[in-house]
C-alpha positions as CSV (number, residue, x, y, z in Angstrom):
1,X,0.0,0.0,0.0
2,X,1.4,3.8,-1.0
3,X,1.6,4.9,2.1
4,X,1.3,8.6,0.3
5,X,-1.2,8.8,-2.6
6,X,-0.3,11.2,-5.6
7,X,3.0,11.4,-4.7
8,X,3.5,12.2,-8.4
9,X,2.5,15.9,-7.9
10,X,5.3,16.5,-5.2
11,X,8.6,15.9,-5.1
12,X,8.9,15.3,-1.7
13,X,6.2,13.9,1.3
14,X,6.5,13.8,4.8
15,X,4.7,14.2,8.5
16,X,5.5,15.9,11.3
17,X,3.5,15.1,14.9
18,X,2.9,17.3,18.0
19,X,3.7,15.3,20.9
20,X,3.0,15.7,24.6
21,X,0.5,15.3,27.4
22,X,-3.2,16.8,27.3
23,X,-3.6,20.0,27.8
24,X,0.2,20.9,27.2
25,X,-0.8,23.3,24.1
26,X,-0.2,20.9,21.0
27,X,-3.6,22.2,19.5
28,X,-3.0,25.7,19.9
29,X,0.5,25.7,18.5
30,X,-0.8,24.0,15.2
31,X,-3.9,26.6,14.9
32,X,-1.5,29.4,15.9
33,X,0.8,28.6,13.0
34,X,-1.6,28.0,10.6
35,X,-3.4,31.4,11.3
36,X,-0.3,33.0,11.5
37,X,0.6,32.1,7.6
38,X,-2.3,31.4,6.1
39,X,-5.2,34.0,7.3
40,X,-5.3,37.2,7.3
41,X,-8.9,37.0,9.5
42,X,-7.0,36.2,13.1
43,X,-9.8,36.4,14.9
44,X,-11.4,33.2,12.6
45,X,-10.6,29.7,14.1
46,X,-8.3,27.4,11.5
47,X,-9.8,24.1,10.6
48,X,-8.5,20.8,11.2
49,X,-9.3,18.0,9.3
50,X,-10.2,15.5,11.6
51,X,-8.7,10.9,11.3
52,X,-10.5,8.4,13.3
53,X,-8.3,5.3,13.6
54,X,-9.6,2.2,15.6
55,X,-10.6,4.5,18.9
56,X,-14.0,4.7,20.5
57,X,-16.4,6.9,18.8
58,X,-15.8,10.0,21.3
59,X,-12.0,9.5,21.6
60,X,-10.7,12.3,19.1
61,X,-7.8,10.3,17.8
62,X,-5.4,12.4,15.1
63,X,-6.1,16.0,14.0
64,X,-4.0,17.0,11.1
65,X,-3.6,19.5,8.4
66,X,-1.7,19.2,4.7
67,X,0.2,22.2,3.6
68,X,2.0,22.6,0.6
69,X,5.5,24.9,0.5
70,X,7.1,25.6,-3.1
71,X,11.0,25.4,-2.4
72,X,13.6,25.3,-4.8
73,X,11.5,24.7,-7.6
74,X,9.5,21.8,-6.0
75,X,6.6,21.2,-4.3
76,X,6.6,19.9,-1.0
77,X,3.8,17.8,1.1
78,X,3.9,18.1,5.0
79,X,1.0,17.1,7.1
80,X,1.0,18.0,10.7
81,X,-0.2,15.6,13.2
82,X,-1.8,17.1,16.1
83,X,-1.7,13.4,18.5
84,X,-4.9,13.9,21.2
85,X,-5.6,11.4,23.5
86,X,-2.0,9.9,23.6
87,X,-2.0,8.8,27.5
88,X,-4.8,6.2,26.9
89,X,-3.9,5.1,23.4
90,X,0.0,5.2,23.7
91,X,1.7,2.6,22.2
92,X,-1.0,2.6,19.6
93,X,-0.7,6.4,18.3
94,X,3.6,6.1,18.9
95,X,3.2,3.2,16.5
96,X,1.3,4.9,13.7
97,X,3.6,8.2,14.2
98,X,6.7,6.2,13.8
99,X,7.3,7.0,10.0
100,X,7.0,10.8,11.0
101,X,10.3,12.6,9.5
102,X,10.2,15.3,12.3
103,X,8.3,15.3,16.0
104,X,7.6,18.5,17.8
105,X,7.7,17.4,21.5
106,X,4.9,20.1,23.7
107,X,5.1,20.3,27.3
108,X,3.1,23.1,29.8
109,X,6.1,25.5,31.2
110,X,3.5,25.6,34.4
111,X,3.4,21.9,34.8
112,X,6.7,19.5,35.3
113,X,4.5,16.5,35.0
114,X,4.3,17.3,31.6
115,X,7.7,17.4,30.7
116,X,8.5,14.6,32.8
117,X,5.6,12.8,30.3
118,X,8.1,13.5,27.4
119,X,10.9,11.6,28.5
120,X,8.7,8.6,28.4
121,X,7.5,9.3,25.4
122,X,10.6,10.1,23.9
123,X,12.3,6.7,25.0
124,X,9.4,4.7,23.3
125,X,9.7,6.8,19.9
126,X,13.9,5.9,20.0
127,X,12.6,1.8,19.8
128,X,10.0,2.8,17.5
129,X,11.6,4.4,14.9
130,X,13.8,2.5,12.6
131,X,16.5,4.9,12.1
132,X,15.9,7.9,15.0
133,X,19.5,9.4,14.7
134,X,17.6,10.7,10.8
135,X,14.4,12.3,12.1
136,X,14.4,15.7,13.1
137,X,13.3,16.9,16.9
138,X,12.4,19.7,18.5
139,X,10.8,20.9,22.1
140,X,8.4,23.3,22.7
141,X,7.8,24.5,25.9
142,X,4.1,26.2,25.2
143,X,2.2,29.0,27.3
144,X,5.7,30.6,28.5
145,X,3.4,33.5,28.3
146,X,2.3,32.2,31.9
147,X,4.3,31.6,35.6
148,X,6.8,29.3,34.5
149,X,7.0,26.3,36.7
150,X,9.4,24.3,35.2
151,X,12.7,26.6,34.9
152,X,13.8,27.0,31.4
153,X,17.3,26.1,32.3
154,X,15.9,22.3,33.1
155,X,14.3,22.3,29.8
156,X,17.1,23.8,28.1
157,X,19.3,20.8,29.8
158,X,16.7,17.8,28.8
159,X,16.5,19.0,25.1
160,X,20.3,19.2,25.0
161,X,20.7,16.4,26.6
162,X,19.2,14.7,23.6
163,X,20.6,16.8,21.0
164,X,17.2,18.8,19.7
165,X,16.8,22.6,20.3
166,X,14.7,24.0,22.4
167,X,12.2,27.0,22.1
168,X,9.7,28.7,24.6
169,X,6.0,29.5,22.8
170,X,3.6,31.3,23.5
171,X,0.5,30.9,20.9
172,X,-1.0,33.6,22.4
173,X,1.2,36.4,21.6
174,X,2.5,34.4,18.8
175,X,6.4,34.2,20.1
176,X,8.2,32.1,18.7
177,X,5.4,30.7,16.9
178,X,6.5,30.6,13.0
179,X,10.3,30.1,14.3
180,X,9.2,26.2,15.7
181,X,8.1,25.3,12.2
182,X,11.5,26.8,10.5
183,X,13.3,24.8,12.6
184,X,11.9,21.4,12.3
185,X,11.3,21.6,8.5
186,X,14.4,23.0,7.7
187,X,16.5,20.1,9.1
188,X,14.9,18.0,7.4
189,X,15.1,19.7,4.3
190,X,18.7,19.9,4.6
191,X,18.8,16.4,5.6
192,X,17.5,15.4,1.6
193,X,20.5,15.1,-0.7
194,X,20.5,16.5,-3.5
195,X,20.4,13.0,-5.9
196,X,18.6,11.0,-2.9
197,X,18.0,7.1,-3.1
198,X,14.5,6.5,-2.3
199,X,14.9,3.7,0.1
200,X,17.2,6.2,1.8
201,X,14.9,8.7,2.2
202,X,12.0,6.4,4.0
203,X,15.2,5.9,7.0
204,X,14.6,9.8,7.2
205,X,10.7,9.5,6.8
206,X,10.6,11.0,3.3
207,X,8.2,10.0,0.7
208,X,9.7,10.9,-3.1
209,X,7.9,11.2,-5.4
210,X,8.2,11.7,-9.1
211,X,7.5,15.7,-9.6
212,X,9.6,17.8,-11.8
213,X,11.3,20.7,-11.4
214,X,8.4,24.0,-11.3
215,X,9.7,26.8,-13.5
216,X,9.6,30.2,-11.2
217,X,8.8,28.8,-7.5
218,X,12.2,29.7,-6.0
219,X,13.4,29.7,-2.3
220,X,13.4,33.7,-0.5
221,X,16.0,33.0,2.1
222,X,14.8,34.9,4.9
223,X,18.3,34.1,7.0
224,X,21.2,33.0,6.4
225,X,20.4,29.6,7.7
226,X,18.2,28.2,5.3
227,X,14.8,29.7,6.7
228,X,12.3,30.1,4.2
229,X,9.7,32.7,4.0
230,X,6.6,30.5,2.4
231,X,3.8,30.9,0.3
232,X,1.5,27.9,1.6
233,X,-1.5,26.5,-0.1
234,X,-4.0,24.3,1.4
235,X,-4.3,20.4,0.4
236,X,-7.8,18.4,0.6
237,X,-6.7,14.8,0.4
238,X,-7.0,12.5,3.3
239,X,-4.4,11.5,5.6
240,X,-1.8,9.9,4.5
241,X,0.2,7.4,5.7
């Protein structure tokens, strides 16, 4: 089974989940990005698309949302898992985000027990994933707009610790916000060689597929380390896998 249909009309697919606890922020952090590049109406409330995948009919499973970025004169497919209810179906939802190139990890700054939820999760993804030393991670330490309970030099520590960077968020006043993003998906775009082997490329959690070069979509560095300042468009297939 093509675990990414029409993969002919990119040249690249991938996934990136939101990690962490309930309540830690993952939601927000998704509909703050997404308003912050796509609408210009803030005040309107982005829409998820929503995948129910063997869970009871209230459980809310996997939110997600496609967006397409022209880079470089391709056209690239991310779809961004937002993972609810992942305390009660763990090893289940870990499973089905194993073949995610890149994980944003969310924790509560006002609640340790919610980074100390992470380092569980974190040591599950490692035996889950095939090749982990290839996917691309970052934590988020959400609502730092709040008291912060857990000192940011303890987070600073655990993400170094495991060699990911670390930013504080806020989706309220947006900080920090769009930089998350640039992080995660630049890594892995720098990760892609430039002749890549295909079979190499599912190690990182890469999907190619057979797209062409696109005649005027070019890259608008917007730093000198490979940030990109995107046009996005919105994508209404089904999740893929």
């Amino acid at each position: 089974m093509d675990l990414y249909p029409d993969n002919a009309k990119y040249a690249h697919s991938l996934k990136i989940a939101i990690l962490g606890a309930s309540r830690s922020g993952k939601t927000s952090l998704l509909k703050g990005y997404i308003t912050l590049t796509e609408g210009p109406d803030k005040d309107a409330d982005p829409t998820l698309e929503k995948f129910q995948y063997d869970f009871p009919v209230h459980e809310p499973g996997i939110t997600f949302k496609t967006k397409i970025y022209p880079l470089l004169g391709r056209l690239f497919r991310v779809q961004y898992w937002d993972v609810n209810g992942l305390e009660k179906y763990e090893d289940m939802i870990l499973s089905l985000c194993s073949g995610c190139a890149g994980f944003i990890l969310c924790y509560d700054v006002s609640n340790q027990e919610s980074l100390t939820y992470l380092t569980t999760i974190y040591k599950k993804l490692l035996h889950l994933i095939p090749h982990p030393s290839q996917r691309r991670f970052v934590l988020v330490g959400m609502k730092s707009d709040l008291d912060w309970i857990v000192p940011e030099a303890s987070a600073q520590e655990w993400a170094a610790g495991r060699h990911m960077p670390f930013f504080p968020v806020s989706a309220k006043t947006e900080y920090n916000l769009y930089q998350v993003f640039s992080d995660v998906f630049d890594r892995i775009l720098q990760s892609i060689p430039h002749h890549p082997d295909p079979v190499k490329l599912l190690d990182k959690g890469i999907k190619k597929g057979t797209q062409q070069d696109i005649k005027g979509i070019e890259s608008r560095s917007t730093k000198k380390t490979a940030s990109y300042s995107i046009e996005c468009a919105v994508d209404g297939d089904e999740l893929v896998w």
